[in-house]
N, CA and C atoms as a LAMMPS dump frame, in Angstrom:
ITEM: TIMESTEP
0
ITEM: NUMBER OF ATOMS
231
ITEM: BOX BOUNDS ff ff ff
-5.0000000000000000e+02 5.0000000000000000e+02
-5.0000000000000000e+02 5.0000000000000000e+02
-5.0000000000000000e+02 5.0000000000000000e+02
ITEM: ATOMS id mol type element x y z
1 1 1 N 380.027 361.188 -122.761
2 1 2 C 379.322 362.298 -122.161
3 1 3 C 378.593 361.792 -120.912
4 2 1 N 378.462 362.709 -119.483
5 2 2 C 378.083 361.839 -118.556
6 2 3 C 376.478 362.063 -118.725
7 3 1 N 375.742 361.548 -118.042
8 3 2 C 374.303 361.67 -118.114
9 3 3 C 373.891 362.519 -117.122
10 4 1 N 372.427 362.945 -116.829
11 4 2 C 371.974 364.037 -116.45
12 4 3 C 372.316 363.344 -114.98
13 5 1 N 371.922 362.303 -114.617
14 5 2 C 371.976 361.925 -113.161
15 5 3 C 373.451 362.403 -112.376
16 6 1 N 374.641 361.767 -113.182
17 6 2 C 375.928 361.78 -113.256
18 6 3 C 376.351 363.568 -112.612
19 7 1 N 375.156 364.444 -113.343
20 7 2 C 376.028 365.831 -113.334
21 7 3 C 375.357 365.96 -111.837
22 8 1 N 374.093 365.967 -111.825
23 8 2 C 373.23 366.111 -110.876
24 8 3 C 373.986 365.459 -109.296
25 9 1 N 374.25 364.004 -109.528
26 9 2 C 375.083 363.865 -108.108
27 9 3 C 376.217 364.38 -107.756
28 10 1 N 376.477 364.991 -108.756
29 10 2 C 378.356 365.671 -108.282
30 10 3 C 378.006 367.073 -108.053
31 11 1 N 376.533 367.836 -108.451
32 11 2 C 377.301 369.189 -108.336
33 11 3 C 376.664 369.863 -106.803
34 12 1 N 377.103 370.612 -106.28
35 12 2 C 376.978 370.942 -104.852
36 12 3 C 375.247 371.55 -104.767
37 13 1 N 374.293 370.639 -103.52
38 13 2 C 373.362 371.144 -103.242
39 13 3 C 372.942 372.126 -103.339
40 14 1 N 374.445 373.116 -102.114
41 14 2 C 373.693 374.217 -101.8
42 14 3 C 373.866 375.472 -102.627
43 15 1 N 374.62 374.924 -103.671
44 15 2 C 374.875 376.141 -105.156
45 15 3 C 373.498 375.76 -106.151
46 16 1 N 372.664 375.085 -105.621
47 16 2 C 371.868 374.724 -106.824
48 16 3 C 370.207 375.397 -106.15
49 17 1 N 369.497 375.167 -107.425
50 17 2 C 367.897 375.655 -107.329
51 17 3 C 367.09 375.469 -107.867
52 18 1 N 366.383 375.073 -107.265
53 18 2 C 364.967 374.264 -108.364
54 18 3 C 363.569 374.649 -107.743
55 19 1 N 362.575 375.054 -109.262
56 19 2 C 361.918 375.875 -108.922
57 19 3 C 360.427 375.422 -109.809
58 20 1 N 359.536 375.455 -109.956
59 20 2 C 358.682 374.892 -110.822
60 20 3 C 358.654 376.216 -112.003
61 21 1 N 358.343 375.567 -113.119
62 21 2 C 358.219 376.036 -114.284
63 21 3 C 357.248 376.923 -114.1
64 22 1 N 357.224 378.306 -114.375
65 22 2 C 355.705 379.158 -114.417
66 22 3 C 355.6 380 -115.268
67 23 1 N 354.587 379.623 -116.052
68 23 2 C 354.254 380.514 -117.427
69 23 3 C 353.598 381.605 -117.14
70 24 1 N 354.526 382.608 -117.985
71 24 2 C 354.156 384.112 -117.457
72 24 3 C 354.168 384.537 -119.127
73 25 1 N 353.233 385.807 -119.346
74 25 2 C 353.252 386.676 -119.911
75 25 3 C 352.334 385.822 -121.734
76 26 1 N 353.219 385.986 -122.639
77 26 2 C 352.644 385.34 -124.002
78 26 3 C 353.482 384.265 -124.032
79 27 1 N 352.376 383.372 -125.204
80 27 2 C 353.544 382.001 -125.28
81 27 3 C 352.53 381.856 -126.943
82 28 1 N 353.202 381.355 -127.582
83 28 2 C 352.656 380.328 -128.96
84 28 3 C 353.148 378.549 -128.611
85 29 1 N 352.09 378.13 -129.328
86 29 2 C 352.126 376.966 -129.784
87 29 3 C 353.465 376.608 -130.84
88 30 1 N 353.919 375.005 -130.83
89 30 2 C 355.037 374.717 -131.683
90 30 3 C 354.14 374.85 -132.981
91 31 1 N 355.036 374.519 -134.195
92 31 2 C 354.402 374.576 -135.465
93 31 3 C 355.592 373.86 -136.508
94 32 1 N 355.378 372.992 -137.119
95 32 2 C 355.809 372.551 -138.118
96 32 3 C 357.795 372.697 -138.132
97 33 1 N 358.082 374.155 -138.154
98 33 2 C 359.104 374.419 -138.337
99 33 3 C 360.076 374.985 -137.109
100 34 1 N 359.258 375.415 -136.04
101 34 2 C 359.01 376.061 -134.808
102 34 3 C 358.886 375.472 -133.508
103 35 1 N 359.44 375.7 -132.811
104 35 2 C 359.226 375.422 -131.188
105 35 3 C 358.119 375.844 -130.67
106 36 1 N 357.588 375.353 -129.678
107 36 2 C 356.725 376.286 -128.554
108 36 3 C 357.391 377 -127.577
109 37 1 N 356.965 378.093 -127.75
110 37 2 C 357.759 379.551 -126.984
111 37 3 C 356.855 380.008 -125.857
112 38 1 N 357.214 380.182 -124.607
113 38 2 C 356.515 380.78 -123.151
114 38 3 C 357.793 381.598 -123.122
115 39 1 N 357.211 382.712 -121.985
116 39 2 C 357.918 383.842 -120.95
117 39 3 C 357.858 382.618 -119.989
118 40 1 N 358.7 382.728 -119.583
119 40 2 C 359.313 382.162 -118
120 40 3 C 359.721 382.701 -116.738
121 41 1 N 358.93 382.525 -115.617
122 41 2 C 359.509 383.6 -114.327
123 41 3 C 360.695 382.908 -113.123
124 42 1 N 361.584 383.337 -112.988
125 42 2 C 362.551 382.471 -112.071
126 42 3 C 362.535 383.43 -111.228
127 43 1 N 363.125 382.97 -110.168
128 43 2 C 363.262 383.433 -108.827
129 43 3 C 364.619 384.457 -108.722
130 44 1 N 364.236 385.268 -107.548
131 44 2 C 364.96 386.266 -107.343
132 44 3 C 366.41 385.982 -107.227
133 45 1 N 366.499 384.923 -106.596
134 45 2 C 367.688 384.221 -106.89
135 45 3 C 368.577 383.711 -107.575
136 46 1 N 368.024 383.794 -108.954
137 46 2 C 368.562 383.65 -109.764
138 46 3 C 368.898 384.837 -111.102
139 47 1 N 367.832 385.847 -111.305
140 47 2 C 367.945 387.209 -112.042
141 47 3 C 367.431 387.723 -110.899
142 48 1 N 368.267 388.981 -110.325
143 48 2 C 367.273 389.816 -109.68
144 48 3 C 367.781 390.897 -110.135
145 49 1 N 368.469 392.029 -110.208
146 49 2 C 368.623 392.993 -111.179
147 49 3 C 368.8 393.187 -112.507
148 50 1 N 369.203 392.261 -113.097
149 50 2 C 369.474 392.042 -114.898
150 50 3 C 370.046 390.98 -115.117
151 51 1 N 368.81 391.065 -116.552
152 51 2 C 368.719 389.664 -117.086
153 51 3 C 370.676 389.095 -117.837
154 52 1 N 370.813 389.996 -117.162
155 52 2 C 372.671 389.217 -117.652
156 52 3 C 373.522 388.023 -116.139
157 53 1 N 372.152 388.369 -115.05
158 53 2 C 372.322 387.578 -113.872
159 53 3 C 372.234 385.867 -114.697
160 54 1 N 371.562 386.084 -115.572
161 54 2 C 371.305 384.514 -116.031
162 54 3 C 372.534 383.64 -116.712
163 55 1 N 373.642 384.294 -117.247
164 55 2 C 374.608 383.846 -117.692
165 55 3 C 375.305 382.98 -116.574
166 56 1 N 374.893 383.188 -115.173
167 56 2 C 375.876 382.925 -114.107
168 56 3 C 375.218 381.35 -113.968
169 57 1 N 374.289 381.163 -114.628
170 57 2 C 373.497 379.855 -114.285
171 57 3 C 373.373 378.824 -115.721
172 58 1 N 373.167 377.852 -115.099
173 58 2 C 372.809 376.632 -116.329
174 58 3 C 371.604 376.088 -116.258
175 59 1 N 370.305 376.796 -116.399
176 59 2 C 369.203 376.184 -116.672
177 59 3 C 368.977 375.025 -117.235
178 60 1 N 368.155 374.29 -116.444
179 60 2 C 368.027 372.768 -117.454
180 60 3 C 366.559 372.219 -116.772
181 61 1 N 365.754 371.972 -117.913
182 61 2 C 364.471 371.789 -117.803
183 61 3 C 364.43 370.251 -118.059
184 62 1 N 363.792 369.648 -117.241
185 62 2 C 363.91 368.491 -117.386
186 62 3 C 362.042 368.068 -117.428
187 63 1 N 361.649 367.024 -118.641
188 63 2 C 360.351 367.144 -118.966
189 63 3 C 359.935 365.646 -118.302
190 64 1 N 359.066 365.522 -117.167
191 64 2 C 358.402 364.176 -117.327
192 64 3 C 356.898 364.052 -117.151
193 65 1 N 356.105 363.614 -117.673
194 65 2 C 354.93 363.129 -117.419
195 65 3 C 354.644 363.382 -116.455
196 66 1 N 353.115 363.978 -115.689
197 66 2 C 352.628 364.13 -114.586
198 66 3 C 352.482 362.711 -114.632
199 67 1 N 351.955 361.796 -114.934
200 67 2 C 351.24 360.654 -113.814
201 67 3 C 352.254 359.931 -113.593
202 68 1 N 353.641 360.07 -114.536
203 68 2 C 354.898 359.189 -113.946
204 68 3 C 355.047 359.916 -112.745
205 69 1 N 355.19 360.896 -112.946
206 69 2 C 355.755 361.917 -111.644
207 69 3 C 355.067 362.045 -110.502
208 70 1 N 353.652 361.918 -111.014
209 70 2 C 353.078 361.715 -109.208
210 70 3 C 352.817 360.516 -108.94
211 71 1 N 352.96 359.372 -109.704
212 71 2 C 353.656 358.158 -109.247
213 71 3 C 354.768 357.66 -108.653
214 72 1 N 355.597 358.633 -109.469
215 72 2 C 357.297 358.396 -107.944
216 72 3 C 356.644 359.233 -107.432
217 73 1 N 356.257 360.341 -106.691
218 73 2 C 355.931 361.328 -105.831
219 73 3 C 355.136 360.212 -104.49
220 74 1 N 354.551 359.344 -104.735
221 74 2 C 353.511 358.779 -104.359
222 74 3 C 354.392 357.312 -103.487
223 75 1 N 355.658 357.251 -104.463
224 75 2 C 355.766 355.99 -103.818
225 75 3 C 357.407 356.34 -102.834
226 76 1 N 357.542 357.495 -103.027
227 76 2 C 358.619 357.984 -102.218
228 76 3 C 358.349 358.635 -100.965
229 77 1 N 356.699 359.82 -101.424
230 77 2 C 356.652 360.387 -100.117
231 77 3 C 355.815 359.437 -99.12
């Protein structure tokens, strides 16, 4: 199976979109048996008349640590 980097360098820039995560509406906490659940808002670009626009896409959330992240942020920009 290739790895996330692997998909990421092959698939075309300008078909792609990245957007920060923004919690909208209700969310719960995980629990024992359970996930933690948020509403999520994406860009027009990606649903803009119905939510069946989303099938056309492959969401993928990728989780890292703020202080890793504004540590590469820091040593790149």
């Amino acid at each position: 199976m290739p790895s996330l980097m692997d998909i990421l360098n092959r698939v075309d820039d300008e078909k792609t979109i990245s957007f920060p995560l923004a919690q909208s509406g209700s969310s719960s906490a995980a629990t024992k048996n359970h996930l933690a659940k948020i509403s999520m808002a994406v860009p027009r670009e990606i649903v803009d008349r119905s939510l069946t626009e989303l099938r056309n896409w492959q969401i993928i959330i990728v989780a890292i640590p703020r202080d890793e992240y504004n540590k590469v942020l820091s040593e790149i920009g």
